[in-house]
ZAMARGU-4260 file (C-alpha; in steps of 0.2 Angstrom, whole numbers, plus 5000, padded with zeros to 4 digits):
<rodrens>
0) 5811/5631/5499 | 5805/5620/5483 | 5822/5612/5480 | 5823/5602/5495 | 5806/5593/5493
5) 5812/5590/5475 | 5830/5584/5479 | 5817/5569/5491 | 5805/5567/5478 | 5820/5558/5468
10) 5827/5550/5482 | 5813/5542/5486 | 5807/5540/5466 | 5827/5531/5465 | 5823/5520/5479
15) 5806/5515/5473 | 5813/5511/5458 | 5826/5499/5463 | 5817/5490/5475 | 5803/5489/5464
20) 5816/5482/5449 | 5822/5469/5463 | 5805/5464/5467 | 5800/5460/5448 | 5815/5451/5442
25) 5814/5441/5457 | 5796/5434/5452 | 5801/5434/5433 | 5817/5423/5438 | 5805/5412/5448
30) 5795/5410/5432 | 5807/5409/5419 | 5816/5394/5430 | 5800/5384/5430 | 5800/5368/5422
35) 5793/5365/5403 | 5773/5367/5404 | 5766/5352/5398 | 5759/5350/5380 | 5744/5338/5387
40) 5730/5347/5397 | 5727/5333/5410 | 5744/5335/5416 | 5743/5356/5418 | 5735/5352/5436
45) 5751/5338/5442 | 5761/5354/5432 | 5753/5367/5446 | 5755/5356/5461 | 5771/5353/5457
50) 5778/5371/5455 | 5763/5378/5468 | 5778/5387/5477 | 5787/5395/5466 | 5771/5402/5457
55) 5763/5408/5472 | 5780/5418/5478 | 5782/5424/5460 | 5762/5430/5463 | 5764/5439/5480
60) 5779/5448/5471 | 5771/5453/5456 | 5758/5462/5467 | 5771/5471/5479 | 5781/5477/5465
65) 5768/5487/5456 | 5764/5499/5468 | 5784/5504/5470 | 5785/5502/5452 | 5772/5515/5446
70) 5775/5531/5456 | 5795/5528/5455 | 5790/5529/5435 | 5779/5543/5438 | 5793/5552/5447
75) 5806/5548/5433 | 5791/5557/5423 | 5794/5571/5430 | 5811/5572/5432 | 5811/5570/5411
80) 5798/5580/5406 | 5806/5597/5403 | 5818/5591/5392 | 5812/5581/5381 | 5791/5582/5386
85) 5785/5572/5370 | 5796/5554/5372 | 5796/5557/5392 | 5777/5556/5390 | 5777/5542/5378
90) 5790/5531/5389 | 5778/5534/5406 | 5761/5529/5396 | 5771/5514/5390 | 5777/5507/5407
95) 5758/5510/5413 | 5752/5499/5399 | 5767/5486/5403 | 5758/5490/5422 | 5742/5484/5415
100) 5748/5467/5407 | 5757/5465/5426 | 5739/5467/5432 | 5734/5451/5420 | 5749/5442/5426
105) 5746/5445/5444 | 5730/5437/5442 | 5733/5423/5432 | 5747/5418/5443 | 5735/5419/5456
110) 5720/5409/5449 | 5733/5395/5446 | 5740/5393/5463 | 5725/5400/5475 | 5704/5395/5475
115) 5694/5409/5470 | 5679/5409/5482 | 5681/5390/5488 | 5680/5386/5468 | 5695/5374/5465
120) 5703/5374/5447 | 5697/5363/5434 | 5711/5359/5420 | 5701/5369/5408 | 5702/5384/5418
125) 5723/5379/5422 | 5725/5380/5402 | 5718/5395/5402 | 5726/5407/5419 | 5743/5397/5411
130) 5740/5404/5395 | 5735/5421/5401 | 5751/5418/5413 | 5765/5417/5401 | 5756/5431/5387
135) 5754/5442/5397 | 5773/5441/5402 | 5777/5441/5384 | 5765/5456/5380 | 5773/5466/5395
140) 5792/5462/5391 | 5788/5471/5374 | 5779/5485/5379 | 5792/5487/5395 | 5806/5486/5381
145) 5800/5502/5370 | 5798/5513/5386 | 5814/5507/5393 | 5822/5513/5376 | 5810/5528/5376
150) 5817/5534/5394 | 5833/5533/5389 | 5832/5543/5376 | 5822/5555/5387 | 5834/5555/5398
155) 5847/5567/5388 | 5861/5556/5391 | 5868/5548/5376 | 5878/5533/5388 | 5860/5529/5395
160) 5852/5528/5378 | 5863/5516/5371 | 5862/5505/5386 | 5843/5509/5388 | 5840/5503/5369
165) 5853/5488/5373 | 5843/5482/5388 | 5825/5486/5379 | 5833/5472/5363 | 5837/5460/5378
170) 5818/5460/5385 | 5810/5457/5366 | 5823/5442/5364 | 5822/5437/5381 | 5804/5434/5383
175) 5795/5418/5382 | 5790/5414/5364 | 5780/5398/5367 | 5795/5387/5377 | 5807/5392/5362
180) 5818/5405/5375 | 5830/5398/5384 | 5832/5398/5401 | 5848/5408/5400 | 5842/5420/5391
185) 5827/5423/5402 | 5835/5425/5415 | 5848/5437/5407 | 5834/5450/5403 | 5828/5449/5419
190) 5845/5454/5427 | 5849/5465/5412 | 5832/5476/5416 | 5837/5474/5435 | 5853/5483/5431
195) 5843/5496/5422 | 5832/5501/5438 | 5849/5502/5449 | 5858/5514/5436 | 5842/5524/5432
200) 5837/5521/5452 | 5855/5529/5458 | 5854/5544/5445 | 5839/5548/5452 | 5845/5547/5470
205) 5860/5558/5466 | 5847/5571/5457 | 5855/5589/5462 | 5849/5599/5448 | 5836/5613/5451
210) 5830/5609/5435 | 5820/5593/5429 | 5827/5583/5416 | 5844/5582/5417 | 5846/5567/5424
215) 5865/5565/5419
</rodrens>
């Protein structure tokens, strides 16, 4: 009687992570296509005004694909752990982390584009929700990249481990390093760590073992 319930617990943790995966790269992309940041503080605020939409979509995003995000990861947990327990562990607390630098994201993005109790942004306070903006997108591309690389491995298969630590390189060269990245690049990351969410997402989906970790 277990089996069934299992067999939907990955259905539903493969479809959480793909429409999860979709939700991020979607605001990342809107982020990564936004024009240069200026250099002079008293233009951040023209800046702002003059990207307001794509940082607030990129915002409202952000904040739905968190909660698709983390119990799909939970789910991949758990359908990893007997295997390989120790780097199954590792590659969850990892994403969680990545979660937390999302959090940061989520609400610099947000001071930036919406008043926070009727209190309208000064360009002191742009500089910094802009700076925390595009750090915390860097520090989360490298923490996602390890547990990308870490899953893979978890996942016993030696096909998904080479493209897992392939994807995981393409998120520490395609983040932002101070408006040195290029566009392209960003952008390729993005729809490189996309492409790991469908593959992942669809093994998950097509899960039929009785045991856990053998997500082949």
């Amino acid at each position: 009687m277990k089996a069934p319930s299992k067999i939907n617990e990955y259905v539903v943790g493969g479809w959480l992570l793909i429409c999860g995966g979709l939700l991020l790269s979607i605001a990342c992309v809107l982020i990564a296509l936004l024009p240069q940041i200026p250099s002079e503080q008293n233009e951040i605020l023209d800046w702002i005004q003059q990207v307001k939409w794509s940082l607030s979509m990129s915002d409202e995003l952000f904040c739905f694909s968190l909660p698709l995000l983390v119990p799909s990861i939970i789910i991949l947990y758990r359908a990893t752990r007997t295997v390989r327990p120790i780097s199954s562990l590792i590659a969850c607390s990892s994403f969680m982390i990545a979660a937390v630098g999302l959090i940061n994201v989520l609400g610099a993005a947000g001071r930036l584009v919406y008043p926070v109790n009727t209190i309208s942004i000064t360009a002191d306070n742009a500089v910094m929700a802009a700076s925390n903006l595009f750090a915390g997108l860097h520090f989360t591309a490298i923490v996602l990249a390890f547990s990308i690389a870490m899953f893979g491995y978890a996942m016993h298969n030696v096909k998904l481990f080479i493209i897992s630590v392939a994807i995981g390189i393409l998120q520490l060269f395609g983040t932002y390093y101070a408006g040195i990245t290029p566009t392209w690049l960003l952008v390729i990351a993005v729809v490189a760590f996309f492409a790991w969410t469908i593959i992942v997402g669809v093994r998950l989906i097509r899960q039929r073992e009785k045991h856990h970790g053998d997500i082949t």
